[in-house]
N, C-alpha and C positions, 0 to 999 in steps of 0.2 A: 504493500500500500504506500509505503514512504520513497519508494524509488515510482513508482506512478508518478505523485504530487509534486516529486523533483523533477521529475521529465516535462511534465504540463507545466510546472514554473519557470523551465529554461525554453520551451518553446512560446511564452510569452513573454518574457526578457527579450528573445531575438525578433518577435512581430514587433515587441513595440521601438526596439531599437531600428527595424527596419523603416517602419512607417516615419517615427524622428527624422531621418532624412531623406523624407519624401516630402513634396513642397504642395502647398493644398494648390486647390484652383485660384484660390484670391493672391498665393502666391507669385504665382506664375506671371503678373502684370501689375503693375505698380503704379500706383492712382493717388495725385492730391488735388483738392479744392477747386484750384484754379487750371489743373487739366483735363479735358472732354476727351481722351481718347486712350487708349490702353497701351501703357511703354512694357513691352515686352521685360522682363527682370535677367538680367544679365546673369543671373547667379542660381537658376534653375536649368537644368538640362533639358535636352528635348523630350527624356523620357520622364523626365519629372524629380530627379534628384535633384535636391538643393545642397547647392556648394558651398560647403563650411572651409573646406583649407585650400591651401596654394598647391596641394597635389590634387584634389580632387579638378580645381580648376584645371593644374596644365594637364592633366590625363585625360576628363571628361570634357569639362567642358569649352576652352579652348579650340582645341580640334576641329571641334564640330561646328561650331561658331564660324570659324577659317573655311572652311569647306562649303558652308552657305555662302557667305561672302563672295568665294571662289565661284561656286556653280551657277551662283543667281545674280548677283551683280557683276561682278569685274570680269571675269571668266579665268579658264586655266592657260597656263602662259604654257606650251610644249615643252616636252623634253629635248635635250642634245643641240641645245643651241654651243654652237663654238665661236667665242667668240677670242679675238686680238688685236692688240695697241699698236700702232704705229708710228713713231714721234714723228711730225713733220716741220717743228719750227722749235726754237727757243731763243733768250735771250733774258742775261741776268741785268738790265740796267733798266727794266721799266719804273716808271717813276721815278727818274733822277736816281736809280740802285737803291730803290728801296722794294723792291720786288723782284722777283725772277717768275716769266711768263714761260709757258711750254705747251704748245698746241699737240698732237695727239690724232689721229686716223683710228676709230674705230673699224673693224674689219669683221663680219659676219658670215657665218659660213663659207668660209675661203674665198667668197666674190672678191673679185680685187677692187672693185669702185667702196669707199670707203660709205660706209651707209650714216656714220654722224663723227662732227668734228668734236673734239673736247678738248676745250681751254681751260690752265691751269695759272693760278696766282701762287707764288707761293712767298713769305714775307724774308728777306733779307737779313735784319735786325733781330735773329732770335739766337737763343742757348736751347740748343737740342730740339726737341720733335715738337712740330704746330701740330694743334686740332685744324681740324677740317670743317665747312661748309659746303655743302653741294646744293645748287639751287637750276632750273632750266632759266635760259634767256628769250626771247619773244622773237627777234627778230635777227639774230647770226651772231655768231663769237666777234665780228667786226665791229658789232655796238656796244660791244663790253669792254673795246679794248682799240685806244689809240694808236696802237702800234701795226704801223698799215703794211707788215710781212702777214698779218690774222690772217686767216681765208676766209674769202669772202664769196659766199654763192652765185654762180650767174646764174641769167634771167633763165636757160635752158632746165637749170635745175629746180631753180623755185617754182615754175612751170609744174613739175613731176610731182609736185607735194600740195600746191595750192592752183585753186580755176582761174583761167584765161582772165576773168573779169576781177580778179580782186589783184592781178598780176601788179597794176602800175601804184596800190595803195601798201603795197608790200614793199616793193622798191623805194618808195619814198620814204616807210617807214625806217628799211633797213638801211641807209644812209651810213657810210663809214664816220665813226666819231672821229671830230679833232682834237676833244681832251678827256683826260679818264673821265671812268666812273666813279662819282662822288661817294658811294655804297659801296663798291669795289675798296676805294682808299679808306673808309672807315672802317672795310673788312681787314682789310691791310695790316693798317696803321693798330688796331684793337687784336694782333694776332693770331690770328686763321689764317689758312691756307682757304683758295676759294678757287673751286672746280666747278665749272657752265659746259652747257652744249644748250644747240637751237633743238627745243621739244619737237619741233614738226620735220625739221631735218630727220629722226631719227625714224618719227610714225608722222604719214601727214593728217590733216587737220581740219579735214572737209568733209562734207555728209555729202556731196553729190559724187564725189569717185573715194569713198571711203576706201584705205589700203593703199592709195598709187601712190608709190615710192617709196610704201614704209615696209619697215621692220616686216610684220606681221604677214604682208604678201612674198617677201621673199623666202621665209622661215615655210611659209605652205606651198612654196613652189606653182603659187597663183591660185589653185585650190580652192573652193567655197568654206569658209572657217564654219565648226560646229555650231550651235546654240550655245554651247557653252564653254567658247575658245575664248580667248584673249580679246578685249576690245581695248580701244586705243590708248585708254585710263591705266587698264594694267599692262601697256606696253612701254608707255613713259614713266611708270613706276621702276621695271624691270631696265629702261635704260640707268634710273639711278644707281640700281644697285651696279651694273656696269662699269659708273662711274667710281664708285667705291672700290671697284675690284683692281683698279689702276691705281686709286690713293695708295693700295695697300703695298704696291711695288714703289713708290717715291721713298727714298730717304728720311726725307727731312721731313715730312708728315707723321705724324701718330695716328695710324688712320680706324684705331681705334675708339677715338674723341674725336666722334663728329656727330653731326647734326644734316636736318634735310628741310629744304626750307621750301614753299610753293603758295602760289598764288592763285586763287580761282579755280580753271580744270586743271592745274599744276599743284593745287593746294590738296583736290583730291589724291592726285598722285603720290604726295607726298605721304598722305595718310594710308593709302593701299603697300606702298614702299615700307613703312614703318612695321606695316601689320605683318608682311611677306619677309620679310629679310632682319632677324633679330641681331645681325651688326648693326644697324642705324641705330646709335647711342640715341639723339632724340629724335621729337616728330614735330616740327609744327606746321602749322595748316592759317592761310589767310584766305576770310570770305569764301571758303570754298561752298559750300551751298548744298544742293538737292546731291547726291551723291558723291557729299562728301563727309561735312562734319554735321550737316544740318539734317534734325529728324525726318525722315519720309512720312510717316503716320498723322504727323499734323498737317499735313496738303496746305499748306503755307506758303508765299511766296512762287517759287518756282515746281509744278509738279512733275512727279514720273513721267507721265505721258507729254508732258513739253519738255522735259528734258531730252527723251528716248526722240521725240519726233524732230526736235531742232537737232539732235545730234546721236545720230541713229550710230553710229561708230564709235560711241565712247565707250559704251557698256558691252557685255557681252548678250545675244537676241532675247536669252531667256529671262532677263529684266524686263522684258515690255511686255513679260504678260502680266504685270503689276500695272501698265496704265491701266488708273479713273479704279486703282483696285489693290492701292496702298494696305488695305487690313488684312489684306491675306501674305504680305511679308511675311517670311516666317521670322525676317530679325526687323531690326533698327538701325541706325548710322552710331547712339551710343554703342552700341558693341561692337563695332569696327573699333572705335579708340581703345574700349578694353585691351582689342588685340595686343595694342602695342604695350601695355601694360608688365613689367613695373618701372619700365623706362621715362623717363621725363618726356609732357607732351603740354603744346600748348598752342590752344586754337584761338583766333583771334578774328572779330566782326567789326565792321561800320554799322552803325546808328543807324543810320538811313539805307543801307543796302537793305532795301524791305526784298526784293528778288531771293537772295541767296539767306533769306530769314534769321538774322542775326538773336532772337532767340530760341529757332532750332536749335542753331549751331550750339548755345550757351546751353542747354537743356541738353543737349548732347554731353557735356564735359560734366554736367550736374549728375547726368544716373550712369555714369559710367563711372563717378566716384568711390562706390562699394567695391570696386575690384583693386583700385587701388588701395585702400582700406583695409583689403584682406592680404596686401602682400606686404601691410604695416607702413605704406610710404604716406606721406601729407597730402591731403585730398586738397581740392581747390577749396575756398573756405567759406566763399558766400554760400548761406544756406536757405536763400527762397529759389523760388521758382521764376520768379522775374528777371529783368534785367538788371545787372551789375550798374551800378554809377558809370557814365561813362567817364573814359580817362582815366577808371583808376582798377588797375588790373589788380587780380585775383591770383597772386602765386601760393600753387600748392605745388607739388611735384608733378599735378596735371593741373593746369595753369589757365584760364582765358582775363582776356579785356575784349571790351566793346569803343574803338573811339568814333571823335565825334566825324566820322565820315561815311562819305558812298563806300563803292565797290572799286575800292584803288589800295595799293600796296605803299603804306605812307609813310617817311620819315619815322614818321610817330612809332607805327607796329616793325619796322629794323631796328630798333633801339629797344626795345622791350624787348624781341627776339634777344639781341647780342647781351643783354643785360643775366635775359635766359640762360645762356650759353656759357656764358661767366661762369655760372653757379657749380655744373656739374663739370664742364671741359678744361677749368684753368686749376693748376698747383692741384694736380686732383693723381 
């Protein structure tokens, strides 16, 4: 009788210990006051375990998380890309010798035509190894850098990446500079090493010949890509880390201590980069928007279905059966920042960027806080659900501000970045 009573008491010890980390259904979604719609809870699994430790996370849920991301948003980047450097220029006396430039041939499956260029800052004035920045440029390594050996696209090439009709506002934009870049010298001059390439050089950057001349068409051998192959977000994500895989041969780089910095569909990037490749010391992300740091589920600002239609090449296809049909997400854009998780991250909005919903983006960094919580690092610290003051930024170890602008990458948010950067990358 007394070995019965012991059995039935150990087989309710293990139901109720089972159920304890089973997360109920109110768990599963996290709701306050002032929000109408259901934020998926980052710390329940798909099957329903609720994640108490930092191995339940990187075992369970982690993975799973990455694999949505991968299969429904961004898409999967192939196997057996080979890729190789080429140096094609240097010279130690930029800025009056206070930097040393070195431009770079990226080379893709043994194609001989060099598929993106990558220009390299690196600062003069140091003892031992600089941290690194990696950022993309808009318009050629030539506008980055007044040193007119850069290379510089011609018109035959930017043809192959962007349409006939935006040809003569691209030339005008890409104008070789006469004096550095003012960002460039306070990257300098504030010690980083500072690595650019042209983003569309590498994938081009149009929804009417999506793939001509990038990456993506030459890797499929022209090919019709899956539903859930690579779109052009997780293409210039995967150039970054490229670019990192060259810091890591420089000398004088620590290309351990670096950071990734992105703007807009660059900011996305930055954050898909972060989530994909756990060298990228930090992450940060500006005004990136509707897939990127800013939630989907609140259909705010910019939606699925106008992001996918204005820009049917970013994502991969099996995101567009969420247009006009955001609640059937199985995640959120907070759990993309989890990903990058317990690394420093820190996204950053304009006031008036009502498009790219400035606070999605900020409600994004708010429920993606408990993960940083559980890996014991400093959560960002305002604790409502509105917006932050603007001007005056919130550092935790996942960090945002809101300042007072549009949809522009400003003085203002490079100086909070490098101020960022300081914290974890310098005497460290």
């Amino acid at each position: 009788m007394n070995k019965i009573i012991i059995l039935i008491t150990c087989i309710l010890i293990v139901a109720f210990s089972s159920c304890s980390q089973r997360a109920t259904e109110s768990q599963r979604w996290i709701y306050h006051d002032s929000i109408n719609y259901p934020i998926p809870n980052p710390l329940v699994s798909e099957n329903g375990t609720l994640i108490r430790t930092v191995k339940q996370w990187e075992n369970i849920r982690k993975p799973e998380l990455y694999r949505l991301f991968e299969q429904q948003v961004y898409g999967e980047v192939p196997e057996g890309i080979s890729v190789q450097f080429r140096e094609r220029y240097s010279s130690p006396d930029y800025l009056d010798g206070r930097a040393t430039i070195r431009e770079f041939e990226m080379l893709v499956n043994d194609e001989p035509v060099p598929q993106m260029h990558v220009l390299l800052f690196i600062p003069n004035a140091q003892n031992g190894k600089v941290p690194l920045i990696i950022g993309y440029n808009w318009n050629g390594n030539h506008t980055q850098c007044s040193d007119t050996m850069i290379y510089k696209m011609t018109e035959e090439q930017i043809l192959r990446r962007i349409l006939p009709r935006r040809l003569e506002q691209t030339m005008e934009r890409g104008q070789r500079i006469t004096s550095p870049s003012k960002t460039i010298e306070r990257i300098i001059d504030n010690g980083y090493a500072y690595i650019t390439a042209c983003y569309w050089e590498l994938e081009s950057d149009t929804r009417e010949r999506p793939g001509a001349g990038g990456v993506r068409a030459l890797v499929s051998n022209g090919q019709p890509l899956a539903d859930n192959a690579w779109g052009a977000i997780a293409a210039w994500a995967w150039g970054m880390s490229r670019m990192l895989d060259l810091a890591e041969t420089i000398d004088e780089i620590d290309s351990t201590k670096n950071a990734v910095v992105g703007h807009s569909r660059l900011g996305k990037a930055t954050l898909w980069a972060g989530a994909s490749d756990e060298r990228i010391a930090i992450a940060t992300s500006n005004d990136s928007g509707t897939g990127g740091s800013a939630l989907s589920k609140r259909v705010s600002g910019e939606t699925v279905r106008q992001i996918n239609e204005r820009f049917i090449h970013w994502f991969c296809r099996n995101f567009h059966q969420y247009n006009d049909n955001e609640e059937t997400l199985p995640i959120d854009q907070h759990q993309l920042l989890t990903l990058i998780a317990p690394r420093p991250l820190y996204i950053a909005s304009g006031v008036r960027d009502l498009w790219a919903d400035p606070l999605g983006e900020y409600l994004s960094v708010f429920y993606a806080n408990p993960v940083y919580e559980l890996y014991g690092k400093q959560p960002m610290p305002y604790p409502y659900t509105t917006l932050p003051p603007v001007d005056t930024p919130q550092i935790g170890d996942i960090a945002y501000h809101v300042e007072d602008g549009g949809h522009t990458f400003s003085r203002y948010d490079w100086e909070q970045f490098l101020l960022f950067f300081d914290r974890y990358l310098k005497n460290r």
